[in-house]
Structures are given as structure tokens and as C-alpha cells.
DRENZA-190979 format. One record per residue (C-alpha): residue number from 0; y, x negated, z; residue in three letters. Coordinates in pm, whole numbers, plus 32768, in hexadecimal, padded with zeros to 4 digits. Layout:
(pavex NUM (Y X Z) Ala) ...
***
This chain:
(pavex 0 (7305 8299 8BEC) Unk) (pavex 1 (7281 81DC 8AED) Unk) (pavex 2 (70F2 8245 8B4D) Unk) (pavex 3 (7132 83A9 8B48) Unk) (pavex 4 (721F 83AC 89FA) Unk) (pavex 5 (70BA 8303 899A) Unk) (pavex 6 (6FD1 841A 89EE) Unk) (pavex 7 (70E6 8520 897D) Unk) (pavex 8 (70CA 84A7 8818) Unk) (pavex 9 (6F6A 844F 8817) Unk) (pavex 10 (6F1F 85AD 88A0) Unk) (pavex 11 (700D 8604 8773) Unk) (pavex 12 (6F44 854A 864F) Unk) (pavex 13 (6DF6 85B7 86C8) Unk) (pavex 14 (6E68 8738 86BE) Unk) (pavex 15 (6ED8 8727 856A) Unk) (pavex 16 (6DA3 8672 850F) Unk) (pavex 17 (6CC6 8748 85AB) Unk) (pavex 18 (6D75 884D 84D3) Unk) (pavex 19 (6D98 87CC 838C) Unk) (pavex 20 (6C09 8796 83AD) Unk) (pavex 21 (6BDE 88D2 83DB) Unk) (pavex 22 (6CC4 8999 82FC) Unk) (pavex 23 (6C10 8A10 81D3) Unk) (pavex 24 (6CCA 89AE 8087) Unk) (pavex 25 (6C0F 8A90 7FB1) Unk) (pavex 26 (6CFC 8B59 7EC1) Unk) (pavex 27 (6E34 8AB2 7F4E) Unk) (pavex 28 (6EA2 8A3D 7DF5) Unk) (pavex 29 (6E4A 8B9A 7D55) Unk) (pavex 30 (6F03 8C67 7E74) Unk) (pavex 31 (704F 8B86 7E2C) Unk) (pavex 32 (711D 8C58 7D5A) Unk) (pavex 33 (726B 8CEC 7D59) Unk) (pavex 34 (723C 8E56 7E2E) Unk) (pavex 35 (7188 8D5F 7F43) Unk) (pavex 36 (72A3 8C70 7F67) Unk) (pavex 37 (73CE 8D95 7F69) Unk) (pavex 38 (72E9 8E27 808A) Unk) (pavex 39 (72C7 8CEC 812D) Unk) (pavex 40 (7446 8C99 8114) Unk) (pavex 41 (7498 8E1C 8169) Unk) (pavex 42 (73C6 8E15 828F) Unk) (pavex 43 (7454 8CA2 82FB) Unk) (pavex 44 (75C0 8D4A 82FA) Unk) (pavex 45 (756E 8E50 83D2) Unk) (pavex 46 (74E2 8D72 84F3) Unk) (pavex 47 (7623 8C71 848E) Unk) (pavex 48 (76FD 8D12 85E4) Unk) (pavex 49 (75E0 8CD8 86A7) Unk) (pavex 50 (7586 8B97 8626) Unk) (pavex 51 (7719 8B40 8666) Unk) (pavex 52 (771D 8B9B 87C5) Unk) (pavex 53 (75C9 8B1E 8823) Unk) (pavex 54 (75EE 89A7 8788) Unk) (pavex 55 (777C 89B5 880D) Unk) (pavex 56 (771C 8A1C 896D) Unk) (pavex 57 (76B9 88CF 89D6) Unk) (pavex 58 (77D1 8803 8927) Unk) (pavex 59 (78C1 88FE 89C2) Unk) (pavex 60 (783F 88D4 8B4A) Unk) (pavex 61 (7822 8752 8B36) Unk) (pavex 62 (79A2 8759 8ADE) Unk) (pavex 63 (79C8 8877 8C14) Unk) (pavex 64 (790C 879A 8CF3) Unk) (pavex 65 (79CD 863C 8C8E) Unk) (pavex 66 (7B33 86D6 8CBB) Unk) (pavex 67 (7AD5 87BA 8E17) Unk) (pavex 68 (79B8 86F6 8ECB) Unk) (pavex 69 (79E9 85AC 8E2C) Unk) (pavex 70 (792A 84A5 8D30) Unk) (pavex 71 (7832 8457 8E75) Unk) (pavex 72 (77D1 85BB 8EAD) Unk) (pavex 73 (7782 85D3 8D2A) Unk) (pavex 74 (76BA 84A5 8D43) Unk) (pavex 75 (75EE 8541 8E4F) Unk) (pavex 76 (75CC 8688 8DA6) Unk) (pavex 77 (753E 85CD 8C44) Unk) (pavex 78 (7474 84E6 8D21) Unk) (pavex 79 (73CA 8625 8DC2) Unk) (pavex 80 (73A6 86BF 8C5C) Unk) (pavex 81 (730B 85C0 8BD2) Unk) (pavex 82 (7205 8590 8CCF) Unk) (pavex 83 (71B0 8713 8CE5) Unk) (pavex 84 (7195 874D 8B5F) Unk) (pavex 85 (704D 869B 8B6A) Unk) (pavex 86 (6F9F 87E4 8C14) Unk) (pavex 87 (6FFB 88DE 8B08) Unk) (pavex 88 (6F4E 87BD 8A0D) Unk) (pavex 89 (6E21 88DC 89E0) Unk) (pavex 90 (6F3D 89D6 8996) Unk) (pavex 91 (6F24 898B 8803) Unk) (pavex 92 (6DD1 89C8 87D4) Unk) (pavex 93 (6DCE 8AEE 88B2) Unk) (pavex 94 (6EC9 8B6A 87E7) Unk) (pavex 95 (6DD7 8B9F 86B7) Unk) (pavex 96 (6D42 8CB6 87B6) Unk) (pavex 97 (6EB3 8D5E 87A8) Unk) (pavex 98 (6EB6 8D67 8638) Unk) (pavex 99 (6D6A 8DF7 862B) Unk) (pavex 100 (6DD3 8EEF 8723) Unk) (pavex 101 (6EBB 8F86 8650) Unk) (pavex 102 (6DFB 8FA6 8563) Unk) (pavex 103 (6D30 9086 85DD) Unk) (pavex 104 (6E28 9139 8685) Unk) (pavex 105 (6ECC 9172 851C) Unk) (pavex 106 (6D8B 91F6 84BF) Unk) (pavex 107 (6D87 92D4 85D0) Unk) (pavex 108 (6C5B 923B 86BE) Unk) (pavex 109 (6D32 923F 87F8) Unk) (pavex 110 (6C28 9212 88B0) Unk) (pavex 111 (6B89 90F6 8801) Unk) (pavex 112 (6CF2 905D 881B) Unk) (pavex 113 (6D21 9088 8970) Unk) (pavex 114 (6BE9 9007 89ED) Unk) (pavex 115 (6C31 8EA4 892E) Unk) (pavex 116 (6D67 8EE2 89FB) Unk) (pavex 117 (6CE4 8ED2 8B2A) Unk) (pavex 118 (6BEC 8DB0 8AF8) Unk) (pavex 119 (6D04 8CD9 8A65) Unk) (pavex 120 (6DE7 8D17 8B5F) Unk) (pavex 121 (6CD3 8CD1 8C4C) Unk) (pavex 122 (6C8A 8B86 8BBA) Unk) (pavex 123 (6DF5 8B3A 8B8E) Unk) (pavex 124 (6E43 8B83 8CF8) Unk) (pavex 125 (6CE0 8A83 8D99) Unk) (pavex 126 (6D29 8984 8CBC) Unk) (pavex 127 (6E8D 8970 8D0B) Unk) (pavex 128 (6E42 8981 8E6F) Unk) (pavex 129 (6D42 8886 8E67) Unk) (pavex 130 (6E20 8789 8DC9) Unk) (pavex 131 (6F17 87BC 8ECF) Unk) (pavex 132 (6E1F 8790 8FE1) Unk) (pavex 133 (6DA3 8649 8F4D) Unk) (pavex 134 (6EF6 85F9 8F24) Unk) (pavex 135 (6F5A 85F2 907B) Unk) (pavex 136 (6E0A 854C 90FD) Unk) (pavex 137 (6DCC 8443 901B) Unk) (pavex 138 (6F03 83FA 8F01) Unk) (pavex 139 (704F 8459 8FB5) Unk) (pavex 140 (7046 82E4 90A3) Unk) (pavex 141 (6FE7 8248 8F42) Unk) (pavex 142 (70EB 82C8 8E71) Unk) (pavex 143 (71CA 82C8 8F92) Unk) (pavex 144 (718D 8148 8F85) Unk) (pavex 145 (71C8 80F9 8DF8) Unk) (pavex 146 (72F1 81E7 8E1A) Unk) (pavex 147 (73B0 813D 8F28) Unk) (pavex 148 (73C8 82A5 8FF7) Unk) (pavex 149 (748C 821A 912D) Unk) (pavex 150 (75A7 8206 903C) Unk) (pavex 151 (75AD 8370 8FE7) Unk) (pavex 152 (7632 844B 90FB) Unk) (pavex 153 (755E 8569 9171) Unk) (pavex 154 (7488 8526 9038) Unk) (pavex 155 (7345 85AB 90B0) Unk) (pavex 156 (73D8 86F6 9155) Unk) (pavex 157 (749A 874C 8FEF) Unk) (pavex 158 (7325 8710 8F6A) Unk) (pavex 159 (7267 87F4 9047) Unk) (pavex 160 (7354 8907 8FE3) Unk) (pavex 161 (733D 88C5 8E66) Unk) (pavex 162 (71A9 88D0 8EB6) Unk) (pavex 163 (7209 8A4D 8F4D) Unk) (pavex 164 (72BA 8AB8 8DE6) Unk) (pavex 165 (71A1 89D7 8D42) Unk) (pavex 166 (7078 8AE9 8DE5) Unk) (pavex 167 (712E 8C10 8D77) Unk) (pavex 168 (7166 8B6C 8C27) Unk) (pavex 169 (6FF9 8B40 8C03) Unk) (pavex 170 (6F9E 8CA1 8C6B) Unk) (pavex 171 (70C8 8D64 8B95) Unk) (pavex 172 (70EE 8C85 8A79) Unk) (pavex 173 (7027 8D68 89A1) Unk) (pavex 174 (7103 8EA5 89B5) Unk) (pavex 175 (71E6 8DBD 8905) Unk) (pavex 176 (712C 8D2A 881F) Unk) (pavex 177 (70A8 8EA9 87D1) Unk) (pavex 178 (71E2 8F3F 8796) Unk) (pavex 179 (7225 8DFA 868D) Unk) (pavex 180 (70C8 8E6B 85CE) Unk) (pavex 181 (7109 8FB3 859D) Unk) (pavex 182 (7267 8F86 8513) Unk) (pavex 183 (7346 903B 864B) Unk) (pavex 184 (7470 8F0F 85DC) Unk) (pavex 185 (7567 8FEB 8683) Unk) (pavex 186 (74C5 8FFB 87FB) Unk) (pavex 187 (7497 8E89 87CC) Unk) (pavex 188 (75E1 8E8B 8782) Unk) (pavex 189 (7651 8F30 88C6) Unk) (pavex 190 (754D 8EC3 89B5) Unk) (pavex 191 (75BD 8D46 8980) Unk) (pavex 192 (7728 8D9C 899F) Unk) (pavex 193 (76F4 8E72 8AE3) Unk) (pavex 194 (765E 8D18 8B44) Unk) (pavex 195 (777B 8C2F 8AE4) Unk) (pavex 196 (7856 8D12 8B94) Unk) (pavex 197 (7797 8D06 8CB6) Unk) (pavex 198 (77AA 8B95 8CD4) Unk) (pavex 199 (78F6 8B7F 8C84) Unk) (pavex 200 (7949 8C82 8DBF) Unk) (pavex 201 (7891 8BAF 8EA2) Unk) (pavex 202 (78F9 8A5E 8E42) Unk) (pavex 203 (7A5F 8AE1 8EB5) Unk) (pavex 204 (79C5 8B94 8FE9) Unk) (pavex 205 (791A 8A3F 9034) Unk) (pavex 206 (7A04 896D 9047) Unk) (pavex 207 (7A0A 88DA 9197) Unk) (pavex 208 (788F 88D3 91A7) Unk) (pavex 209 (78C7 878F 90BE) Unk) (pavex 210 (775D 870F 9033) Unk) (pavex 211 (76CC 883F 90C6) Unk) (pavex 212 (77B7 8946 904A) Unk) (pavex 213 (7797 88AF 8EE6) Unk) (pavex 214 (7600 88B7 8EF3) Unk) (pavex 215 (75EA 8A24 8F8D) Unk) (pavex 216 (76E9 8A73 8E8C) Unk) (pavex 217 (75EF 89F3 8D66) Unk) (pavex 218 (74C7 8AA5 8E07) Unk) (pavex 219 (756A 8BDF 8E43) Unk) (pavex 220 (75DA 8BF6 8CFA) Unk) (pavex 221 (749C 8B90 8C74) Unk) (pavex 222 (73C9 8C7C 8D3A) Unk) (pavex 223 (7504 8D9E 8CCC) Unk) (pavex 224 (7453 8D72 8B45) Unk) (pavex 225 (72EA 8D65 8BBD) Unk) (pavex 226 (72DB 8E8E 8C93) Unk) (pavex 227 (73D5 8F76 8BC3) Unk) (pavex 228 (731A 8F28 8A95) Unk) (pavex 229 (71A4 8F7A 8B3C) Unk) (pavex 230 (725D 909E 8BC3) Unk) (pavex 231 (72D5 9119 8A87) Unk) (pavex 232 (718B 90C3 89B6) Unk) (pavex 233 (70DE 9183 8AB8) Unk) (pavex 234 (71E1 92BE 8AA1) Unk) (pavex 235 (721F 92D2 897C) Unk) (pavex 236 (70F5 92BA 8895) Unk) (pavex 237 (701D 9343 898E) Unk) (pavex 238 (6F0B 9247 8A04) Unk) (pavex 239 (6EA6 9239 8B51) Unk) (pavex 240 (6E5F 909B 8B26) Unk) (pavex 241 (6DE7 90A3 8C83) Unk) (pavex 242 (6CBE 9152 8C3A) Unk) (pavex 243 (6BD5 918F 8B36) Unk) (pavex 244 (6B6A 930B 8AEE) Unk) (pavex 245 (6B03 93C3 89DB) Unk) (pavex 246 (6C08 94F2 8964) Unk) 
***
């Protein structure tokens, strides 16, 4: 536990790093002024239901799991989080390609802003999937070893299915993360409610599954957000993300 809380916030430092490196300050004390920081504040109380039920949902399962699957299936389900959440690590500075996918789909280059699309989600998608691979050939007896495994029931089954929510994650993330860029707070809104509902639902349907019914419950609910919210992207603002064409 102790190794991978390491790499999580080492991963962690070296993103924002990587960032603040690259961030141009130019301007930045010029541009703070009064009309930028109502904007900022207006636009940060828009997103605040979102924000609510996206930072709650996880607070709100672990006490669902303690009270109807018990304090050793929630130990099982953190263990199995925290030893996935390494493979998204690329997903921050992928997301940079979201935000400058917007952009150009605010300016009206849909197709400029669906082909970076397509190549992140590409690269999202191989690089999750590699990790994983590596994963189970080379680290999973390793980590299995510093994290005492044999005293986790059914530990690396609830960990193969968070890898299944993990792949979709990397492959539909950005619908999400477009939909935050281009300000649609309100489908945000929705989409991660439809998902905590979804959970919820199957937590109850799951019961006697135990471990099991508590993991499929999390994936299920997770892949709920991810697919309605490529779905709706898609839809709804009219790009084909799975291929590139000019209009």
C-alpha cells in the first residue's frame, strides 16, 4: 500500500510540475482584474452541482459498501483502486489535448477537433492497455507481495474488473472532459447523477454477490458516466469522434 500511495503522489508532483513549467505567465498580473474574477467565480458556481456530486460520490459508496458488504469488502475495493489508478497516470497530460479540443471546436474547426479526438483517445486507450498488460506479467506477484494479497479475499478478481472500467475510462474520458471545456455544467450535472444512481441500484441488486456484487456495482456505475457521456458528446454536438472527415 505504501509503494503505490508512493508512485500515486509522485505521479501527482511531477504532473503539476510538468505544468507549471510550461504555463506561460505572461500578462497574468495585467489580466487580474475585477470582470475576470466575477467570470471566474460565476463560471465556478455553475459547475458547483457537479463538482458536489462528483467529489461526494465516492465518500457516499465507501459508507454504502461498509454498512451492506462490510469494512473487508471496502478494503478490497480501495486496495483494487489504488493499484489501478496508476494506469490513467497519462490521463492529466492528455487532458491538455481535451482542452485544446474545445477550443477549436468553439471556433468552429470540428474537424480539426475531432481528429485530436481520435489520436488522444487512441493514445489514451494503448497506453492504458499496455500498463495493464505489464501489470499482470511483471508487477501484480510484486505488489501482490509488499501488499500482503492472501489476506484480501478475491483481491485480484475485484482488480481485473476495475482494469475493465479502467479501459473504457481511458477510451471515453474525453467526452467528459469535453463537455467540462466547453461549459455544458448542466449535462455534467446529469450525466454524473445518472451514474450515482446507477451504482446505487446495483449495490442493492448485488447484494448477495458480496465482494463481487460491490466491484461490478462500482464498474457498472462507472462505465454508466463514461459511455452516456461519449454518447451524448457524440449526439448532441454533432462529432462523429470516431472518425475524422472534412464537412
Amino acid at each position: 500500500m505504501n509503494m503505490v500511495l508512493s508512485i500515486f503522489v509522485v505521479s501527482s508532483i511531477l504532473v503539476n510540475v510538468f505544468g507549471l513549467i510550461n504555463y506561460s505567465y505572461d500578462g497574468i498580473i495585467e489580466n487580474l482584474n475585477f470582470n475576470n474574477l466575477k467570470d471566474f467565480f460565476r463560471v465556478g458556481f455553475k459547475f458547483f452541482p457537479s463538482i458536489i456530486v462528483s467529489t461526494g460520490a465516492p465518500s457516499i459508496y465507501d459508507v454504502l459498501i461498509n454498512v451492506f458488504f462490510g469494512p473487508v469488502t471496502l478494503a478490497v475495493i480501495g486496495v483494487a483502486n489504488r493499484v489501478v489508478s496508476p494506469l490513467m497516470i497519462h490521463n492529466d497530460l492528455i487532458v491538455l489535448n481535451y482542452v485544446k479540443a474545445s477550443r477549436y471546436y468553439l471556433k468552429g474547426l470540428i474537424f480539426e477537433a475531432n481528429s485530436l479526438h481520435i489520436r488522444s483517445l487512441i493514445v489514451s486507450f494503448s497506453i492504458a492497455l499496455v500498463l495493464m498488460i505489464l501489470f499482470y506479467l511483471f508487477g501484480y506477484e510484486i505488489i501482490s507481495t509488499f501488499m500482503e494479497f492472501e489476506k484480501l479475499p478475491n483481491i485480484k478478481d475485484v482488480i481485473f474488473i476495475f482494469f475493465i472500467s479502467t479501459l473504457t475510462q481511458s477510451a471515453c474520458n474525453f467526452s467528459l472532459h469535453f463537455l467540462r471545456n466547453i461549459g455544458d455544467y448542466l449535462s455534467m450535472t446529469f450525466i454524473e447523477l445518472i451514474s450515482l444512481t446507477v451504482t446505487i441500484i446495483c449495490m442493492f441488486s448485488f447484494l448477495e454477490l458480496g465482494i463481487y456484487g460491490a466491484a461490478l456495482a462500482s464498474m457498472l456505475g462507472r462505465l454508466m458516466m463514461m459511455l452516456v457521456g461519449f454518447g451524448y458528446a457524440k449526439y448532441s454536438y454533432d462529432i462523429p469522434f470516431l472518425k475524422a472527415r472534412k464537412s
